[in-house]
C-alpha positions in Angstrom: -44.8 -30.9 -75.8 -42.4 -29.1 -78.6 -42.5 -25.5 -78.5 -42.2 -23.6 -81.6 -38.8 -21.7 -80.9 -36.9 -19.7 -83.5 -34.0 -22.6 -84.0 -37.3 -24.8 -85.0 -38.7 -22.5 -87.2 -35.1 -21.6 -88.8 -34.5 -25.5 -89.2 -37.6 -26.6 -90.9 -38.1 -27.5 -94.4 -38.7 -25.0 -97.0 -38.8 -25.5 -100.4 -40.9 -23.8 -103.5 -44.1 -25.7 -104.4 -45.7 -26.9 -107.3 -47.3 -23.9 -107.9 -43.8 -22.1 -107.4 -44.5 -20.5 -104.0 -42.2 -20.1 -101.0 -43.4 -22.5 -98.6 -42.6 -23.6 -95.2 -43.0 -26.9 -93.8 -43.7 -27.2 -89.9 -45.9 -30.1 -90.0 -46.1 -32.8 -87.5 -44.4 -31.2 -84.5 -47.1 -31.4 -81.7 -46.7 -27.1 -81.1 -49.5 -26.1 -78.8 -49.7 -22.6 -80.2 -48.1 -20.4 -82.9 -45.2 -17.7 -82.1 -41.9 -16.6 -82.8 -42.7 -16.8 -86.9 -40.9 -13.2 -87.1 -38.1 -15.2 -87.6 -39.2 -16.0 -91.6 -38.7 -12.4 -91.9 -42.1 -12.7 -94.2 -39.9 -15.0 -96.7 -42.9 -17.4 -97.5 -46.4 -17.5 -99.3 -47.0 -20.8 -97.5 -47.2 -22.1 -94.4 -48.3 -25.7 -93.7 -49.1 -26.5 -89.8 -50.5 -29.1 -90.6 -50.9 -32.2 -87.1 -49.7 -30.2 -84.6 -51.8 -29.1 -81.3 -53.0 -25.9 -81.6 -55.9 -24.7 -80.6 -56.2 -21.0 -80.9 -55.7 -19.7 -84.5 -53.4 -16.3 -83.9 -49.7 -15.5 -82.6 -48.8 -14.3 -86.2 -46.3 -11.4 -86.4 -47.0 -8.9 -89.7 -46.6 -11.6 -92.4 -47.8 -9.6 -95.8 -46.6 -12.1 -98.4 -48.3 -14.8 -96.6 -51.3 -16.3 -98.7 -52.4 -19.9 -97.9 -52.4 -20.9 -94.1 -52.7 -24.9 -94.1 -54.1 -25.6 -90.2 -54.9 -29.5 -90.9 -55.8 -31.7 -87.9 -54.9 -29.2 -85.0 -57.5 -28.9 -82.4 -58.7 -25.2 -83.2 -61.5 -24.2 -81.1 -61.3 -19.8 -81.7 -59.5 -17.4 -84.3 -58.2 -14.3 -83.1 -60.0 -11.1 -83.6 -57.0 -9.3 -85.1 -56.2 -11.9 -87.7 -56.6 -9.5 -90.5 -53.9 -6.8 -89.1 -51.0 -9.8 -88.9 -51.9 -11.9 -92.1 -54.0 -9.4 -94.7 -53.2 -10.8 -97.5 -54.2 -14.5 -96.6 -56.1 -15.9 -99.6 -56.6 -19.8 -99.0 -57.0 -20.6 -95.3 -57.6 -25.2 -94.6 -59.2 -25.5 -91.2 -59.9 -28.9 -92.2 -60.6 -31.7 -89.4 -60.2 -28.8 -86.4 -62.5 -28.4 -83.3 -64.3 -25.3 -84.5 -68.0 -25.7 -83.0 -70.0 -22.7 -83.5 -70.8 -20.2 -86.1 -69.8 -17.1 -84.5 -66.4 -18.4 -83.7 -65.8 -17.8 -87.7 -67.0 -13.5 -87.3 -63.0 -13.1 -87.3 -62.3 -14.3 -90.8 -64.9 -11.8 -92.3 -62.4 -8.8 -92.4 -60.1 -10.9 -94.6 -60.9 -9.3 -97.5 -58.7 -11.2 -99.7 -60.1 -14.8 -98.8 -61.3 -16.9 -101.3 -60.6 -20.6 -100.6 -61.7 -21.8 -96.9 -62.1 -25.5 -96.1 -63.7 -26.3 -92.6 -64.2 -29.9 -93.6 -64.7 -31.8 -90.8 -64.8 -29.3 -88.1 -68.5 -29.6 -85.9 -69.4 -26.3 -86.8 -70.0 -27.8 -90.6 -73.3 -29.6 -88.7 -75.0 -26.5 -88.0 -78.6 -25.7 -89.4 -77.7 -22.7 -92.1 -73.7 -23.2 -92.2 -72.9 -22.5 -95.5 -75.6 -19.6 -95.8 -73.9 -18.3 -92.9 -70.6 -18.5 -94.3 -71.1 -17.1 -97.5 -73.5 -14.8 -95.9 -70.8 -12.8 -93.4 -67.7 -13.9 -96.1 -69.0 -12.7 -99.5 -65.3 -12.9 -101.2 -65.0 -16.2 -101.0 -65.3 -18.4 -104.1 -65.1 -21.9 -102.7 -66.1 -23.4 -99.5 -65.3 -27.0 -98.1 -63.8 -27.4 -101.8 -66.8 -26.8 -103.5 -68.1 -23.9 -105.4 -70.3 -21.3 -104.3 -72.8 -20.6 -106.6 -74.8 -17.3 -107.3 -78.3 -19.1 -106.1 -76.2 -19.7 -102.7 -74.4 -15.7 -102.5 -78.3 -14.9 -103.0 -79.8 -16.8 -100.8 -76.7 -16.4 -98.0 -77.8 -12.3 -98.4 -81.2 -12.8 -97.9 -80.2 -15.1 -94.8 -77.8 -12.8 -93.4 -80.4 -9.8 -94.0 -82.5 -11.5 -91.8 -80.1 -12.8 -89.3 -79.1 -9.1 -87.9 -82.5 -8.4 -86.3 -83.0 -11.7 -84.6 -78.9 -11.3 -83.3 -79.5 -8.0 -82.2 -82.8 -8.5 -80.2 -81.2 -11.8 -78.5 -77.8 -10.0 -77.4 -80.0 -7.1 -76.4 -82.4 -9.7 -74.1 -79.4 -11.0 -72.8 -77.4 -7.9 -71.5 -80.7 -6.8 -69.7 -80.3 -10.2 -67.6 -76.6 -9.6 -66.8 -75.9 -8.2 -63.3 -73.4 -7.1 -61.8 -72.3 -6.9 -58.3 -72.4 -3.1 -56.0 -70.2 -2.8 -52.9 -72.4 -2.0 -50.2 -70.7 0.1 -47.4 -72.5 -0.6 -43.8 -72.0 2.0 -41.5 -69.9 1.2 -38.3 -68.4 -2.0 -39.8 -65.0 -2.3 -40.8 -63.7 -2.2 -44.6 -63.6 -6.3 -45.5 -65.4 -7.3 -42.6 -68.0 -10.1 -43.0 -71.1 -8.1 -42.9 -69.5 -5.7 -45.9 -69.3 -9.2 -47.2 -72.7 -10.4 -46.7 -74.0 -7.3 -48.2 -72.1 -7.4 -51.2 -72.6 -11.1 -51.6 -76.6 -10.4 -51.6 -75.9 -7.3 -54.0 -74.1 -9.5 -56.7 -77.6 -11.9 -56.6 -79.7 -11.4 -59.5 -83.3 -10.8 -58.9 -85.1 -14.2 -58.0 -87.7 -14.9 -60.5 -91.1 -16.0 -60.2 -92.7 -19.1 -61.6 -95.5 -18.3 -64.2 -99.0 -19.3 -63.2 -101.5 -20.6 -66.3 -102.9 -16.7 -65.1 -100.2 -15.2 -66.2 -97.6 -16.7 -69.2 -94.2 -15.8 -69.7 -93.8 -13.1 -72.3 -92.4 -13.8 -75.7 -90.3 -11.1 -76.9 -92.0 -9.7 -79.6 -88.7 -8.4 -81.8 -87.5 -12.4 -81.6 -90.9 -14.1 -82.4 -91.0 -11.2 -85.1 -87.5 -11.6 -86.8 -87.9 -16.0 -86.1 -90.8 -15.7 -88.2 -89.2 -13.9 -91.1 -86.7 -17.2 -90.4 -88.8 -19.9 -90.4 -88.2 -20.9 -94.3 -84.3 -20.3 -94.2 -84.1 -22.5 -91.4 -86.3 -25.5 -92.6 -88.8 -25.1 -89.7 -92.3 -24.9 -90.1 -94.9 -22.7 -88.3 -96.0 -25.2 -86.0 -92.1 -25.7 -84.9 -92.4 -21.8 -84.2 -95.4 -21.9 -82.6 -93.9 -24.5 -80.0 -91.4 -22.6 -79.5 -93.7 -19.5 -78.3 -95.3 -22.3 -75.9 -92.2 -23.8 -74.4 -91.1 -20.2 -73.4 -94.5 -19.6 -71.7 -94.5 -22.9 -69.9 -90.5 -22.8 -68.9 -90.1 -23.1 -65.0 -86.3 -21.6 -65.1 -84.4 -18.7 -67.1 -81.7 -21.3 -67.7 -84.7 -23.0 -69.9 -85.7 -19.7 -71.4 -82.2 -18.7 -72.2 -81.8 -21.9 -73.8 -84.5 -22.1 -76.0 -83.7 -18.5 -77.0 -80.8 -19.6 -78.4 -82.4 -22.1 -80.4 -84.6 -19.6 -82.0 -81.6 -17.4 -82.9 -79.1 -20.4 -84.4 -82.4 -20.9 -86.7 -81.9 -24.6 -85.2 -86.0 -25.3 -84.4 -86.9 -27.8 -87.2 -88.8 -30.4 -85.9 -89.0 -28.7 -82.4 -92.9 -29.1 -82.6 -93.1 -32.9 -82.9 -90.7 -33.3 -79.7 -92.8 -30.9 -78.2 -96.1 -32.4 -77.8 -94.5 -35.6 -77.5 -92.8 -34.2 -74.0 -96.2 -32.9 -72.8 -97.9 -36.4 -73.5 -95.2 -37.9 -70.5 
């Protein structure tokens, strides 16, 4: 696999484009990850990467005159949380046909102030319940998305989404980090530092709690802060009441936290249309 080495980068084409910017040409070269463009000396407003191999969307040095970032048929799966602080200036980033797969993965590009064209045509996360609310919802400079036009109905609608979103987020990551543990190095007296039953007590330490199975006596409890927020959702998200509703009863009837966790998480993506209907056809079987 090529690396992307200063004698590559100095090589490459570079030419001024139809629309008379500075623009450098790496495309096709297989590079697995981006580095070692300090060497433009922040000569270019363009830089097309287009079919290479990466998959992580950082490595940039601080490139100011840098504003379109064409990413075409890599296999991105994150973006780099400091993107803004190397590339501030970016205005027109093409994700296009990348391996992008969840919403939150796109949280980076909101500091990028200056973004107005983003294309994530053909990336998984385009499949998601609520993607281009979402989008315009945490990126409200943008103008276009996926080459189309974000209207004023959408920005309005994306606000109210996103208004609506926080809560739910909140109370979920909240949930979560009270299920985390973590594990606490037991000293037993008389055994020596590393032995095996400092082990075995620090082994059952790092254990989470085991829990018990509901009975029909006693149901799981619903969070009310998630049930509260997912019904505020329940029209953004195409779902109905009944979808909710199933929801409430699949938590109660859940037989592992995996199941919980999982279900959860469908609550919070807004992704529960329909739930109802596959519901009380499981409980038929």
């Amino acid at each position: 696999m090529v690396k992307l080495t200063i004698d590559l980068v100095e090589g490459a084409m570079q030419y001024t484009n139809p629309l008379r910017d500075r623009e450098l040409d790496l495309r096709g070269y297989k590079v697995p990850a981006i580095e070692n463009l300090g060497s433009t000396l922040d000569q270019f407003d363009t830089i097309d990467f287009t079919d290479n191999e990466i998959r992580k969307l950082d490595g940039f040095p601080l490139l100011q005159r840098l504003k379109s970032l064409i990413m075409t048929g890599n296999k991105i799966i994150r973006i780099g949380e400091d993107l803004v602080s190397s590339i501030p200036n970016l205005e027109t980033l093409i994700l296009t046909d990348n391996n992008i797969a969840e919403l939150k993965d796109l949280d980076p590009l909101a500091p990028l102030t200056k973004l107005t064209f983003l294309s994530l045509a053909r990336c998984p996360v385009t499949m998601k319940m609520n993607y281009r609310l979402y989008v315009v919802g945490r990126m409200p400079q943008l103008r276009f998305l996926d080459f189309k036009r974000i209207t004023q109905a959408e920005r309005k609608q994306a606000r109210s989404f996103v208004k609506h979103l926080s809560p739910l987020t909140t109370a979920v990551e909240a949930n979560s980090n009270k299920t985390k543990t973590s594990a606490v190095k037991t000293f037993v007296p008389g055994a020596p530092v590393g032995s095996k039953a400092t082990n075995d007590e620090n082994s059952e330490a790092a254990k989470p709690p085991q829990q018990k199975h509901p009975t029909n006596n006693q149901p799981r409890e619903f969070p009310q802060a998630t049930l509260h927020a997912g019904v505020k959702r329940v029209m953004l998200s195409g779902g109905s009441n009944q979808d909710l509703l199933a929801i409430q009863d699949a938590i109660k009837k859940a037989k592992t936290m995996d199941e919980v966790e999982r279900l959860h998480q469908m609550l919070s993506s807004g992704q529960f249309a329909g739930f109802a209907a596959h519901w009380h056809k499981q409980q038929k079987h």
